[in-house]
PyMOL Python script that loads the backbone (N, CA, C, O; Angstrom):
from pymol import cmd

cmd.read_pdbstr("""\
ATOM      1  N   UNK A   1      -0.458 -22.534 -12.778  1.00  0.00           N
ATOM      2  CA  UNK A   1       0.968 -22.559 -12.692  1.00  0.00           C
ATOM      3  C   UNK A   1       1.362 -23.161 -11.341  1.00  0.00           C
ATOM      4  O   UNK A   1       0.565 -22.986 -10.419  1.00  0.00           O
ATOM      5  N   UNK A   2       2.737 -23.999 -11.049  1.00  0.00           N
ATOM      6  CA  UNK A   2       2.963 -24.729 -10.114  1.00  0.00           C
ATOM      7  C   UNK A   2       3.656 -23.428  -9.095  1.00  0.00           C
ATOM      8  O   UNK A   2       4.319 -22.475  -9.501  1.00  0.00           O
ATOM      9  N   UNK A   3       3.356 -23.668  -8.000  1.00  0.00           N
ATOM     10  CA  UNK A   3       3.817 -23.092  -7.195  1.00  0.00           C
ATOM     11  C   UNK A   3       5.224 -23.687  -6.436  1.00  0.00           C
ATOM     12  O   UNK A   3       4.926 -24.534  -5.594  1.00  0.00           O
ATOM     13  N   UNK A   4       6.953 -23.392  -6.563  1.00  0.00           N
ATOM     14  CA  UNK A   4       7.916 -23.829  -6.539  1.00  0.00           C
ATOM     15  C   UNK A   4       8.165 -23.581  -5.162  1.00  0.00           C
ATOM     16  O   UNK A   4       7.776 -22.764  -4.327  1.00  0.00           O
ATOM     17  N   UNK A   5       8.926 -24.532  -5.198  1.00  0.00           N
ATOM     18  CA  UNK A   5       9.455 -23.985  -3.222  1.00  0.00           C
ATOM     19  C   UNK A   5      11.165 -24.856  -3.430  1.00  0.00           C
ATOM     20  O   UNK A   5      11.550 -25.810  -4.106  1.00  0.00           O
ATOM     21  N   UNK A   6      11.720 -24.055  -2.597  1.00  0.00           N
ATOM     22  CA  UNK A   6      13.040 -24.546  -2.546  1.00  0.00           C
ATOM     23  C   UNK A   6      13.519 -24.288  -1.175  1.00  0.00           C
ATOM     24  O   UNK A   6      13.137 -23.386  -0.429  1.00  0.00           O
ATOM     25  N   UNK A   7      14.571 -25.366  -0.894  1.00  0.00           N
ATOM     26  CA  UNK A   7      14.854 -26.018   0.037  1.00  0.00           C
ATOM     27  C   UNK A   7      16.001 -25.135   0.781  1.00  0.00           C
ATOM     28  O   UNK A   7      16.951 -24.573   0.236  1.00  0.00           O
ATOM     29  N   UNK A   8      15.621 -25.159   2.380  1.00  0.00           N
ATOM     30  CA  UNK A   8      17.204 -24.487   2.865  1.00  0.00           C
ATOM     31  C   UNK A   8      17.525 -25.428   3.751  1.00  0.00           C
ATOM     32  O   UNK A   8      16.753 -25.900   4.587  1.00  0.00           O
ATOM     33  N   UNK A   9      18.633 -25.713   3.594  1.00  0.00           N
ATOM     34  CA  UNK A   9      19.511 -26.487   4.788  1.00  0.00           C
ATOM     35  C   UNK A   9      19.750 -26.405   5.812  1.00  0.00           C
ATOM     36  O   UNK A   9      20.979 -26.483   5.819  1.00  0.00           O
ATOM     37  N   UNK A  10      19.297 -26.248   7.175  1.00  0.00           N
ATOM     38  CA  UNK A  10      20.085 -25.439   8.785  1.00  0.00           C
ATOM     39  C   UNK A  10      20.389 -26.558   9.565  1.00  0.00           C
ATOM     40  O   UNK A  10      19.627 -27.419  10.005  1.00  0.00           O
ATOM     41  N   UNK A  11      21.980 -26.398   9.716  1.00  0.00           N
ATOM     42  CA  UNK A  11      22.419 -27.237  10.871  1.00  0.00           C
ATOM     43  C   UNK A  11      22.168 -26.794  12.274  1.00  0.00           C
ATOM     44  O   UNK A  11      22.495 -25.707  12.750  1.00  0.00           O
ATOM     45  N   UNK A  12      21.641 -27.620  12.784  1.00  0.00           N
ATOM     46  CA  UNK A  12      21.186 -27.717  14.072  1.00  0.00           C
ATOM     47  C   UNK A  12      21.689 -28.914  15.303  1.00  0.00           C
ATOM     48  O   UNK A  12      21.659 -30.092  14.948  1.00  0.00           O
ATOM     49  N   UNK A  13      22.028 -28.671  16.371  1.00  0.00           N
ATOM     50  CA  UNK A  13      22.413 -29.725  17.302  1.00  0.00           C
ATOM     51  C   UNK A  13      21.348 -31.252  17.627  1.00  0.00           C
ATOM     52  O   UNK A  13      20.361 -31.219  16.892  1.00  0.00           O
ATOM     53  N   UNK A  14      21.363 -31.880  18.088  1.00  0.00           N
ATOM     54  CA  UNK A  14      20.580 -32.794  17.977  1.00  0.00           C
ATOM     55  C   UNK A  14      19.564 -32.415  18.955  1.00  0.00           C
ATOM     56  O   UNK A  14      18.451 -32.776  18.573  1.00  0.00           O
ATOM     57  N   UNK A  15      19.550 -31.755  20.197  1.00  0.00           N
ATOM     58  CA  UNK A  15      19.380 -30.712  21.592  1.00  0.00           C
ATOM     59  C   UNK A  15      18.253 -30.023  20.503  1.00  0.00           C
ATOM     60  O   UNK A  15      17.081 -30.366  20.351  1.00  0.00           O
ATOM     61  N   UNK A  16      18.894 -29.088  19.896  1.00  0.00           N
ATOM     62  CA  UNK A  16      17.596 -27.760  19.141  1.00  0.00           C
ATOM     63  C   UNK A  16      16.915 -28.760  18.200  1.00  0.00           C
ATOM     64  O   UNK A  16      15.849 -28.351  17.740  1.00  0.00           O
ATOM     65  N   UNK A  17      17.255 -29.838  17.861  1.00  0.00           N
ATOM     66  CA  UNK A  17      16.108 -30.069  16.687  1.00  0.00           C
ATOM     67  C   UNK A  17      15.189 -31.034  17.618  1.00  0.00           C
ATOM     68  O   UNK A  17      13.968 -30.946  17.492  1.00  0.00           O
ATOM     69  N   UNK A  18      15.602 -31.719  18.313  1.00  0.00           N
ATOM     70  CA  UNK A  18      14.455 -32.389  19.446  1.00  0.00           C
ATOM     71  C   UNK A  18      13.519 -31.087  20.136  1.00  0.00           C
ATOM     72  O   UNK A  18      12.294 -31.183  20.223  1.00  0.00           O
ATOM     73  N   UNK A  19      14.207 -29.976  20.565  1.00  0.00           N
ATOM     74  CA  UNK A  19      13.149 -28.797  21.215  1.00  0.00           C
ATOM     75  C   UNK A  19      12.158 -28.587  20.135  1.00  0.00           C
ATOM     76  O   UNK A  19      10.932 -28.596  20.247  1.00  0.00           O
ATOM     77  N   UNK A  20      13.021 -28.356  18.848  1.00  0.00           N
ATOM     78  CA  UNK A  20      12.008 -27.352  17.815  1.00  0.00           C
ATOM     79  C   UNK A  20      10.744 -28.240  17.226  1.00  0.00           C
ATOM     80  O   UNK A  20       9.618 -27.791  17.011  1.00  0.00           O
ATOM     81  N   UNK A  21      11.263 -29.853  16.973  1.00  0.00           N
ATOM     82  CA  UNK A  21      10.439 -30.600  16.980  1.00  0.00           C
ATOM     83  C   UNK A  21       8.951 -30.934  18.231  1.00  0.00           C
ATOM     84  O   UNK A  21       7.809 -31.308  17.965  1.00  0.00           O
ATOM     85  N   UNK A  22       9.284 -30.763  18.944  1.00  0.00           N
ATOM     86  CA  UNK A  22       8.406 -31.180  20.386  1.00  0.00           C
ATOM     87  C   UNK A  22       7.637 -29.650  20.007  1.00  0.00           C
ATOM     88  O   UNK A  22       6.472 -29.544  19.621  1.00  0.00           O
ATOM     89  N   UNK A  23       8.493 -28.644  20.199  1.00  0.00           N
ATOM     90  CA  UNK A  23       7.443 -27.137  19.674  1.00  0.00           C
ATOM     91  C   UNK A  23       6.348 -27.238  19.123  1.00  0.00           C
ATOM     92  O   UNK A  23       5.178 -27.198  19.503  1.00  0.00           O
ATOM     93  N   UNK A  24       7.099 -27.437  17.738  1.00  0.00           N
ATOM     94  CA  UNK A  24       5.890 -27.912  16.409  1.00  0.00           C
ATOM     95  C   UNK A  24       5.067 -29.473  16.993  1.00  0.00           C
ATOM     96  O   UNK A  24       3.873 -29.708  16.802  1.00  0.00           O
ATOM     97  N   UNK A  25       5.670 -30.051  17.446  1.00  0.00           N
ATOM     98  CA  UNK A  25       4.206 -31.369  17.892  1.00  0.00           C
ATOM     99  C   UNK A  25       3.108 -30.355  18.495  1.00  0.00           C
ATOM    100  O   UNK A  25       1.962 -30.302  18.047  1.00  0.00           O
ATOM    101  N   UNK A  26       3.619 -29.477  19.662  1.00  0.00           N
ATOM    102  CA  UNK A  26       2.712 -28.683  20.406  1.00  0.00           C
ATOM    103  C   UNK A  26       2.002 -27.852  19.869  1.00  0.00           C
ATOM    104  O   UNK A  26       1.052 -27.413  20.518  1.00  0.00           O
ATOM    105  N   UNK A  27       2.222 -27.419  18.635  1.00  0.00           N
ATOM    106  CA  UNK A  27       1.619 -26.541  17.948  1.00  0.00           C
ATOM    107  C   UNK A  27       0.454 -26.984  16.631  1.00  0.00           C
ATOM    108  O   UNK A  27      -0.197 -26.251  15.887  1.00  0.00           O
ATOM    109  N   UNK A  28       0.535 -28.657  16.734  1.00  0.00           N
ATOM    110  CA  UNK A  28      -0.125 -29.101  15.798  1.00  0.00           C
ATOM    111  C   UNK A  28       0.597 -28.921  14.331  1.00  0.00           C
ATOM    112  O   UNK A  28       0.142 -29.319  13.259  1.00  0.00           O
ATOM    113  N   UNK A  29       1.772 -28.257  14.537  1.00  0.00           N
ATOM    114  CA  UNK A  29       2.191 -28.259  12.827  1.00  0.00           C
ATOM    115  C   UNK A  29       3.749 -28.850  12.554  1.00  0.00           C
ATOM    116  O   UNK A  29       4.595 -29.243  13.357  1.00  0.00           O
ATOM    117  N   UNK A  30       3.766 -28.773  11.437  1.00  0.00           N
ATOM    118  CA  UNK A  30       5.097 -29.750  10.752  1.00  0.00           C
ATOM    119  C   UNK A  30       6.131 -28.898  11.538  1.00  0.00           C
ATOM    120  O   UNK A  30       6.097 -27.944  12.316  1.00  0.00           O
ATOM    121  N   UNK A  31       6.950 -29.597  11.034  1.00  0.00           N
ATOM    122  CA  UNK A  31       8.605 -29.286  11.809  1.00  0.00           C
ATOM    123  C   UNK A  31       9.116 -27.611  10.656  1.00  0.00           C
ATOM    124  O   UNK A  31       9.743 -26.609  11.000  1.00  0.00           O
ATOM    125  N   UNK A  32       8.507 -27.976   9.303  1.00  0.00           N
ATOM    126  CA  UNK A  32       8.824 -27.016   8.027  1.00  0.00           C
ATOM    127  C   UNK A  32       8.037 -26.063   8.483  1.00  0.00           C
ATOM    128  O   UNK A  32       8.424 -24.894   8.499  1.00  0.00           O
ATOM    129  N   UNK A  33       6.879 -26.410   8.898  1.00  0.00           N
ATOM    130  CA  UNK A  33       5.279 -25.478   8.775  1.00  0.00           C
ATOM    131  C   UNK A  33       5.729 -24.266  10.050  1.00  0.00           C
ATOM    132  O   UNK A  33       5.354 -23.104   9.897  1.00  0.00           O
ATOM    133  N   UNK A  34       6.580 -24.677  11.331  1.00  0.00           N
ATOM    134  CA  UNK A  34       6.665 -24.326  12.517  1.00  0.00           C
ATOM    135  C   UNK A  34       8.220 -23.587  12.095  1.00  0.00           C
ATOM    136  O   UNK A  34       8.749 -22.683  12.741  1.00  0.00           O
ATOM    137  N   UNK A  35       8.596 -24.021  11.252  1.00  0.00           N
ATOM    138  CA  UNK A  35      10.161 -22.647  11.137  1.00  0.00           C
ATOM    139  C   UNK A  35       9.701 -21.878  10.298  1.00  0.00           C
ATOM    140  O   UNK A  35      10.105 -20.715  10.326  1.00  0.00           O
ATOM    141  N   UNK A  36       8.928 -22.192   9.509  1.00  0.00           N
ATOM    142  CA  UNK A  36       8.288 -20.510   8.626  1.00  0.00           C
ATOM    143  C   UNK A  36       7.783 -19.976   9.495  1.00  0.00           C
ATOM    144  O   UNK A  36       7.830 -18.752   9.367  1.00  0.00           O
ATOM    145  N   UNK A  37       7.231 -20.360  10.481  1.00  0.00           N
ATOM    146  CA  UNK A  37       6.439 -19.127  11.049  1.00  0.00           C
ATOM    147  C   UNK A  37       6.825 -18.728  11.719  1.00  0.00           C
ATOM    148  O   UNK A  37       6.432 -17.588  11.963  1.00  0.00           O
ATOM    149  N   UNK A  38       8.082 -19.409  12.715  1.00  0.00           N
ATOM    150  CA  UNK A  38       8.949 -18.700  12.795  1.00  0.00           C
ATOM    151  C   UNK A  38       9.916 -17.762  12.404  1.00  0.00           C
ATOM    152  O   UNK A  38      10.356 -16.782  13.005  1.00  0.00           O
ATOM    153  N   UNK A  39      10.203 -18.272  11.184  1.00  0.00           N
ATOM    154  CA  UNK A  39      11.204 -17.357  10.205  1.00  0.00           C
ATOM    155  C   UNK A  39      10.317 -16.013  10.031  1.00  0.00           C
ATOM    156  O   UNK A  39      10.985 -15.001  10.244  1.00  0.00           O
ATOM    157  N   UNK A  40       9.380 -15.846   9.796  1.00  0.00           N
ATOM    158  CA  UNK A  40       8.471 -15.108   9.427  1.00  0.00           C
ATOM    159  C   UNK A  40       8.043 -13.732  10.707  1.00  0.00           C
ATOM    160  O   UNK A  40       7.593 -12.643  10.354  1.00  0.00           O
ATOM    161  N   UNK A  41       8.266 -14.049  11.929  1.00  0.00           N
ATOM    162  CA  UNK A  41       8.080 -13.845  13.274  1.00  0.00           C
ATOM    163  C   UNK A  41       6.550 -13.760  13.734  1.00  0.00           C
ATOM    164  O   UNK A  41       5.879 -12.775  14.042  1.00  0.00           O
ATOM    165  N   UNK A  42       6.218 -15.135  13.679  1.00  0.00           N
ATOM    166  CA  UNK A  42       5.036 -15.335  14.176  1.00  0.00           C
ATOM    167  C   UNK A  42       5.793 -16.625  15.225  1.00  0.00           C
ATOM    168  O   UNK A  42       6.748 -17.397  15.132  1.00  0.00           O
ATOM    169  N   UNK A  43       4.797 -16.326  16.158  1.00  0.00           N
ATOM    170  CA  UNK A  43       4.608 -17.230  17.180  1.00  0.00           C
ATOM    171  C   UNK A  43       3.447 -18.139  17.753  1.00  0.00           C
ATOM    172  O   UNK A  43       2.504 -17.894  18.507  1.00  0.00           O
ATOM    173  N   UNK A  44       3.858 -19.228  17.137  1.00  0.00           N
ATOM    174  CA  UNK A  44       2.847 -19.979  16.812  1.00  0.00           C
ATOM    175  C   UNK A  44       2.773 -20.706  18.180  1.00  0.00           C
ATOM    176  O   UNK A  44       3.684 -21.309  18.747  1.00  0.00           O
ATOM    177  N   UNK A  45       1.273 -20.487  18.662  1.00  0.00           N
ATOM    178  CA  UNK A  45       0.600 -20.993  19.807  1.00  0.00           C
ATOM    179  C   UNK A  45       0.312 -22.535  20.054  1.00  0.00           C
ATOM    180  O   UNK A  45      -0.199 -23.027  19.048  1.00  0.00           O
ATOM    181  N   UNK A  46       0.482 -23.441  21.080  1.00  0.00           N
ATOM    182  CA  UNK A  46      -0.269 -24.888  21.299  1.00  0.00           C
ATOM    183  C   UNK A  46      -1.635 -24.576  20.908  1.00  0.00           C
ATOM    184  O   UNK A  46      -1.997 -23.405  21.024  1.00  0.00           O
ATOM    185  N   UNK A  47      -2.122 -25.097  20.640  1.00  0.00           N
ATOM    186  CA  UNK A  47      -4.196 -25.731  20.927  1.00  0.00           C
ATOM    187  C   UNK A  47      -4.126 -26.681  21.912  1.00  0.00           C
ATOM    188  O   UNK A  47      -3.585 -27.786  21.965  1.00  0.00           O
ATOM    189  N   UNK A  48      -5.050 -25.766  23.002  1.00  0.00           N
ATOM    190  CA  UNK A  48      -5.733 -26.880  23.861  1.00  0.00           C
ATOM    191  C   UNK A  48      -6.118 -27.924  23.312  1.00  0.00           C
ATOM    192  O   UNK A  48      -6.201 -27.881  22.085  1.00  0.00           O
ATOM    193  N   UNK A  49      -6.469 -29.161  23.988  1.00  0.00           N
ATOM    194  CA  UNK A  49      -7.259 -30.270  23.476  1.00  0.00           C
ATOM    195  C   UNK A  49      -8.678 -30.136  23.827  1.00  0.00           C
ATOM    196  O   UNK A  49      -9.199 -29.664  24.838  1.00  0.00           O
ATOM    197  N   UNK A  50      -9.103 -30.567  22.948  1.00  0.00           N
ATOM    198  CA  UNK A  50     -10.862 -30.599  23.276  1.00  0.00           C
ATOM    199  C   UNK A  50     -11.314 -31.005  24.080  1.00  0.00           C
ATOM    200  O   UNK A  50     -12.509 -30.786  24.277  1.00  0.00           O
ATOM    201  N   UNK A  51     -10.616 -31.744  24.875  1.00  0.00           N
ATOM    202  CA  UNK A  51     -11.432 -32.090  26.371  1.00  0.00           C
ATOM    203  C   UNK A  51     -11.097 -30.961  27.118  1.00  0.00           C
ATOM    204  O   UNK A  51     -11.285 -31.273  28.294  1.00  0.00           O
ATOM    205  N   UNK A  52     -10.680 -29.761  27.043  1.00  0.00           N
ATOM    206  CA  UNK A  52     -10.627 -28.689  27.663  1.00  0.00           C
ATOM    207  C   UNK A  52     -11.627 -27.669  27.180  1.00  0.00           C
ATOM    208  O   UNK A  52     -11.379 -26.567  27.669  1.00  0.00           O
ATOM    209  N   UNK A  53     -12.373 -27.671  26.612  1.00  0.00           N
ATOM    210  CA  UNK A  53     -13.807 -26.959  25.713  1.00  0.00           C
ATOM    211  C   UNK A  53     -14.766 -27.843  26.031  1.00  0.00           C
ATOM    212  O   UNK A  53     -15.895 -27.352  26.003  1.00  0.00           O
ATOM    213  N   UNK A  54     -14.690 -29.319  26.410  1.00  0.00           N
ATOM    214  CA  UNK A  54     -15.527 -30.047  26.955  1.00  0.00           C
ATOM    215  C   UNK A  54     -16.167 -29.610  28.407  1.00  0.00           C
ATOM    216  O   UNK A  54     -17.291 -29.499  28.897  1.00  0.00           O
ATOM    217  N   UNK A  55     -14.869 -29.434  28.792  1.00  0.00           N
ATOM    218  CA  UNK A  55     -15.305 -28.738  30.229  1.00  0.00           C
ATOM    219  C   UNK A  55     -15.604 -27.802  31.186  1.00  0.00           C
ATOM    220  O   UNK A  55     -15.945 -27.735  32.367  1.00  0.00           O
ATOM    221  N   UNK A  56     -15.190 -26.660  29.651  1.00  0.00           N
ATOM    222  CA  UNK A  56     -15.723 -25.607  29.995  1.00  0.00           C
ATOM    223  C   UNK A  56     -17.314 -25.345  29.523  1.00  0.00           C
ATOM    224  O   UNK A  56     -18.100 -24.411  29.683  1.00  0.00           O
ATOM    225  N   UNK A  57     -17.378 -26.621  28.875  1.00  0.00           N
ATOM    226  CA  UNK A  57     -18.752 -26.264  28.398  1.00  0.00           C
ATOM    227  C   UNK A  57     -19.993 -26.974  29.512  1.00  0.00           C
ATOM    228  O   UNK A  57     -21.185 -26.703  29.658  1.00  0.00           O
ATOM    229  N   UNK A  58     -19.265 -27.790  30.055  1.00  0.00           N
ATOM    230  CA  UNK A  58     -20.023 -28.637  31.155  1.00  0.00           C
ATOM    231  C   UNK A  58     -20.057 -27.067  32.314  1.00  0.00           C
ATOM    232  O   UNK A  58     -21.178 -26.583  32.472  1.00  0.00           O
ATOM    233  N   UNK A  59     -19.093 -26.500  32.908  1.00  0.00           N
ATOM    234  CA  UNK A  59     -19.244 -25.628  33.530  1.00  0.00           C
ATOM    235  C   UNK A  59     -19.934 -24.529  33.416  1.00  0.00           C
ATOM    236  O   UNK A  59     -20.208 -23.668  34.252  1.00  0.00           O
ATOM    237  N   UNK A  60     -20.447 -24.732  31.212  1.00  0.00           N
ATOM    238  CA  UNK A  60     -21.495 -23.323  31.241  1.00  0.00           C
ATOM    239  C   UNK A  60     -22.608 -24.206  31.589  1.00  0.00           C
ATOM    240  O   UNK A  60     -23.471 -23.423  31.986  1.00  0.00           O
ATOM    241  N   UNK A  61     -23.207 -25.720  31.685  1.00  0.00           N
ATOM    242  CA  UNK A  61     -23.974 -26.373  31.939  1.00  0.00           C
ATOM    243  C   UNK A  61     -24.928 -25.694  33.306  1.00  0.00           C
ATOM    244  O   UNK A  61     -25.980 -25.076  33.468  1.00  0.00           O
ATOM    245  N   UNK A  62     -23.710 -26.303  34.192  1.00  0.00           N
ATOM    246  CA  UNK A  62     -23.529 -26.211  35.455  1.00  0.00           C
ATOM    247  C   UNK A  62     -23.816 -24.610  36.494  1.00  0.00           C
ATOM    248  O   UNK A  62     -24.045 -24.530  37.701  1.00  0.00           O
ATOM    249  N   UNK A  63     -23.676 -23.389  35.356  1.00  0.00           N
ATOM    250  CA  UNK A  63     -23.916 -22.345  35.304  1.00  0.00           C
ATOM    251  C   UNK A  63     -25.084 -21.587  35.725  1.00  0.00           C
ATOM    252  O   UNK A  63     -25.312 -20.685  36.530  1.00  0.00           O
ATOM    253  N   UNK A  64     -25.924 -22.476  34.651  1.00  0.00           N
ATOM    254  CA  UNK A  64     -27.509 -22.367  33.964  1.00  0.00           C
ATOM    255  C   UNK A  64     -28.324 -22.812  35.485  1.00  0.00           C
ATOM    256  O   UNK A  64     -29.311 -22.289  36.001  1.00  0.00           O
ATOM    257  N   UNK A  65     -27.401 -24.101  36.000  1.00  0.00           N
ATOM    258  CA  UNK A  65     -28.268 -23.909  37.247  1.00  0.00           C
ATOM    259  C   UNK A  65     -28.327 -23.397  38.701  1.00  0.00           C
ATOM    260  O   UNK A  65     -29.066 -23.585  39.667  1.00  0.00           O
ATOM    261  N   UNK A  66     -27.258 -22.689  38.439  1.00  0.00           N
ATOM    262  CA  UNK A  66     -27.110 -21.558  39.412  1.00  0.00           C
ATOM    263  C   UNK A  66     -28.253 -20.413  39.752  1.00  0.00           C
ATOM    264  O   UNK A  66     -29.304 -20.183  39.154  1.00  0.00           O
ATOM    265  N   UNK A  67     -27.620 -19.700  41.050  1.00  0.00           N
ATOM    266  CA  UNK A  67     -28.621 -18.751  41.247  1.00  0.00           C
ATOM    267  C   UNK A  67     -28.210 -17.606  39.962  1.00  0.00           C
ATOM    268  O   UNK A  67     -27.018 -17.473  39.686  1.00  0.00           O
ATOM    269  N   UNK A  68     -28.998 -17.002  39.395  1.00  0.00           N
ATOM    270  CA  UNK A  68     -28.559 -16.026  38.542  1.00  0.00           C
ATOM    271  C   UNK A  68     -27.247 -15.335  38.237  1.00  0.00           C
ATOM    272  O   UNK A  68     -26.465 -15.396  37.288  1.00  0.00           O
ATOM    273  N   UNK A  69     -27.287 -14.460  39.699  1.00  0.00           N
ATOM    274  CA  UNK A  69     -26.030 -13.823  39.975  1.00  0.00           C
ATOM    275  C   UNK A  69     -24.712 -14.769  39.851  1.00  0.00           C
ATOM    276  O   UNK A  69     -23.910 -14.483  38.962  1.00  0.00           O
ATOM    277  N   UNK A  70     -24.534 -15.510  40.415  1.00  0.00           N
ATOM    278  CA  UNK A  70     -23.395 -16.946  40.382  1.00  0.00           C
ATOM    279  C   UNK A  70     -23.340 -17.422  39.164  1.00  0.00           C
ATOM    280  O   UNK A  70     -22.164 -17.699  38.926  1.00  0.00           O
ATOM    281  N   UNK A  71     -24.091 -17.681  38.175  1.00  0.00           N
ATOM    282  CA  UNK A  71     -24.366 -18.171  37.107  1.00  0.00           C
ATOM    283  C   UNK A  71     -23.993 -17.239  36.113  1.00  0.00           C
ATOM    284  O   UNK A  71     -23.840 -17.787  35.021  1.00  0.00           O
ATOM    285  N   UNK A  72     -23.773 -15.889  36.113  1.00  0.00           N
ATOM    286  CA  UNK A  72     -23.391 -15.331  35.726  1.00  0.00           C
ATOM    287  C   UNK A  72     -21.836 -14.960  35.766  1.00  0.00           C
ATOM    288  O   UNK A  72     -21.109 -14.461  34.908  1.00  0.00           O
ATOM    289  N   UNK A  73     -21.591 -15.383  37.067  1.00  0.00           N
ATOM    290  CA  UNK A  73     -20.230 -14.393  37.033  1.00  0.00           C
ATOM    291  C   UNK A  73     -19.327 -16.076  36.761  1.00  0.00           C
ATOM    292  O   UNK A  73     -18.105 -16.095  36.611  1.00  0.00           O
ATOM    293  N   UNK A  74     -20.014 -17.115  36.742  1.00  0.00           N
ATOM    294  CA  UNK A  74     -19.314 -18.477  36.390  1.00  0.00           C
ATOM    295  C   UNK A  74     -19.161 -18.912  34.639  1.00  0.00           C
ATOM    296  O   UNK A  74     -18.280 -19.614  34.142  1.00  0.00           O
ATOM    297  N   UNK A  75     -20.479 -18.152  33.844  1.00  0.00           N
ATOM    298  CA  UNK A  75     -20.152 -17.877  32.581  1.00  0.00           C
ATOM    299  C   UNK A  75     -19.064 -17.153  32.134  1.00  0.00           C
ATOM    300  O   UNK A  75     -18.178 -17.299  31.292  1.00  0.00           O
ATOM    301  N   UNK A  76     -19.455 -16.179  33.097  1.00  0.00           N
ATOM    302  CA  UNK A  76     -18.087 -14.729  32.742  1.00  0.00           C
ATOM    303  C   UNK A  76     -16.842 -15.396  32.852  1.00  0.00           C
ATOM    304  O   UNK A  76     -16.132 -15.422  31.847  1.00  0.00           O
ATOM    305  N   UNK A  77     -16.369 -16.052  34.108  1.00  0.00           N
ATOM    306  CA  UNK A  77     -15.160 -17.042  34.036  1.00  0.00           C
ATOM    307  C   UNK A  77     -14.933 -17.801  32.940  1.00  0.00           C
ATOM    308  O   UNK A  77     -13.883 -17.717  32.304  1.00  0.00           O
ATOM    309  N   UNK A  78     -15.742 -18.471  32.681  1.00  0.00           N
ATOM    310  CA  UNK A  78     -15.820 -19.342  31.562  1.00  0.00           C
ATOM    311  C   UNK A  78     -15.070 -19.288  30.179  1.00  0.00           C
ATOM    312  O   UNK A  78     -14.165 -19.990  29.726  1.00  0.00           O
ATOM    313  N   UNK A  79     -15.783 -18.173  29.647  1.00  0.00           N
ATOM    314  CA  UNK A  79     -15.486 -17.694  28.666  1.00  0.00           C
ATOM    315  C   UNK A  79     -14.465 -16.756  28.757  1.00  0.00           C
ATOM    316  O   UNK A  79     -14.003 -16.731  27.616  1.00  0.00           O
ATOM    317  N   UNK A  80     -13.868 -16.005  29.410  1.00  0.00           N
ATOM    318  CA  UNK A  80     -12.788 -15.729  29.681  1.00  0.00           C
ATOM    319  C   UNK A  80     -11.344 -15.874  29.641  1.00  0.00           C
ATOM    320  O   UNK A  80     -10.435 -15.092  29.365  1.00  0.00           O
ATOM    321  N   UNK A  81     -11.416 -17.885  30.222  1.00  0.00           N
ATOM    322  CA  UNK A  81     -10.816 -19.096  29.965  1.00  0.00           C
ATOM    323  C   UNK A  81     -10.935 -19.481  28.638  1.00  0.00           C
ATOM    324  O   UNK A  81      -9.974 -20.029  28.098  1.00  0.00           O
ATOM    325  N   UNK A  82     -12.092 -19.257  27.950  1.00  0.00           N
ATOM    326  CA  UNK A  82     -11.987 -19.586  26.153  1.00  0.00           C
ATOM    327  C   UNK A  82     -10.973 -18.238  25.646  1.00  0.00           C
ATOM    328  O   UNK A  82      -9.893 -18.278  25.057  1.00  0.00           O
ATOM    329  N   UNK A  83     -11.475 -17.494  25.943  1.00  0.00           N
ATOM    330  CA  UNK A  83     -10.908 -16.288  25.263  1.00  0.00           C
ATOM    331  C   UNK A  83      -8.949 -16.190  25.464  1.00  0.00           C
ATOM    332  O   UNK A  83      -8.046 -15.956  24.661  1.00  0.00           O
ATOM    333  N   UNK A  84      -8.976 -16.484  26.854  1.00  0.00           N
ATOM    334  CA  UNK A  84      -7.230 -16.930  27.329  1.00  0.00           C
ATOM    335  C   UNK A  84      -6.417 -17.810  25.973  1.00  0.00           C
ATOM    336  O   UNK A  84      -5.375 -17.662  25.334  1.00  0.00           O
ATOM    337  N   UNK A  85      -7.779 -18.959  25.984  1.00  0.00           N
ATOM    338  CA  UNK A  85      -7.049 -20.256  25.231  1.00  0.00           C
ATOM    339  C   UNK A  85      -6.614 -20.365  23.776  1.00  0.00           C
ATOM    340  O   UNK A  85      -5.640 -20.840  23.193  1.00  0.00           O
ATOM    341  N   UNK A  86      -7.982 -19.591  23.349  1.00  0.00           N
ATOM    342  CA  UNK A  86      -7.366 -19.116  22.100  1.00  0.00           C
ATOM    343  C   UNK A  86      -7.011 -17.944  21.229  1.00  0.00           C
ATOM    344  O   UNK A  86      -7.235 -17.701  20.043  1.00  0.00           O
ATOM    345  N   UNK A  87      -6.302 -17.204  22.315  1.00  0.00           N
ATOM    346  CA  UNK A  87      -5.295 -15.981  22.036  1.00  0.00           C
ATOM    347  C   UNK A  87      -6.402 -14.662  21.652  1.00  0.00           C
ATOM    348  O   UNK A  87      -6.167 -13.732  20.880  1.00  0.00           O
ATOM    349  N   UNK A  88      -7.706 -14.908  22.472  1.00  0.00           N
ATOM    350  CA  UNK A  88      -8.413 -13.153  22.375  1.00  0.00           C
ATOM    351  C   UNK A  88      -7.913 -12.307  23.217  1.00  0.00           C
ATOM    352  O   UNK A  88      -7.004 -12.730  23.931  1.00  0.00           O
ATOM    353  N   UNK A  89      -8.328 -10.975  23.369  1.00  0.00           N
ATOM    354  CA  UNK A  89      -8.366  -9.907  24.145  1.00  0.00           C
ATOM    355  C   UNK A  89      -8.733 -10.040  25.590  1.00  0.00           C
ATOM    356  O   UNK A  89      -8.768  -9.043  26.313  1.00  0.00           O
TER     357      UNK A  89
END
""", "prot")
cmd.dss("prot")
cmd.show_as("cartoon", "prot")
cmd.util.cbc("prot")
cmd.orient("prot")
């Protein structure tokens, strides 16, 4: 069976639909995709770009050749910064 969707209309200033648009660019999702989830009350997060996982991964590299202790507490940073980025504990 087709799954129906119907349409709502919201007037908006030219000001809020340029913000809400630039939002949703930042968020990786449609302009539609980014007011449901809003409507919904979710708050939908940016994604880093992958050259930011690039470099944290060079820094767990960089880690490994540390003295132990340092190497440790530079992982611990590390991942920390992953955990920040994509909305863990």
């Amino acid at each position: 069976m087709r799954k129906r969707s119907v349409g709502i209309n919201v007037r908006v200033s030219v000001t809020e639909k340029r913000k809400m648009t630039l939002m949703a660019k930042r968020c990786g999702l449609s302009l539609s995709e980014y007011l449901r989830q809003r409507t919904l009350g979710y708050e939908p997060g940016g994604h880093p770009p992958k050259e930011v996982f690039d470099v944290l991964d060079k820094i767990d590299e960089m880690a490994e050749n540390c003295q132990p202790s340092a190497g440790a507490k530079i992982t611990a940073c590390a991942d920390e910064i992953r955990d920040l980025l994509i909305g863990g504990n």
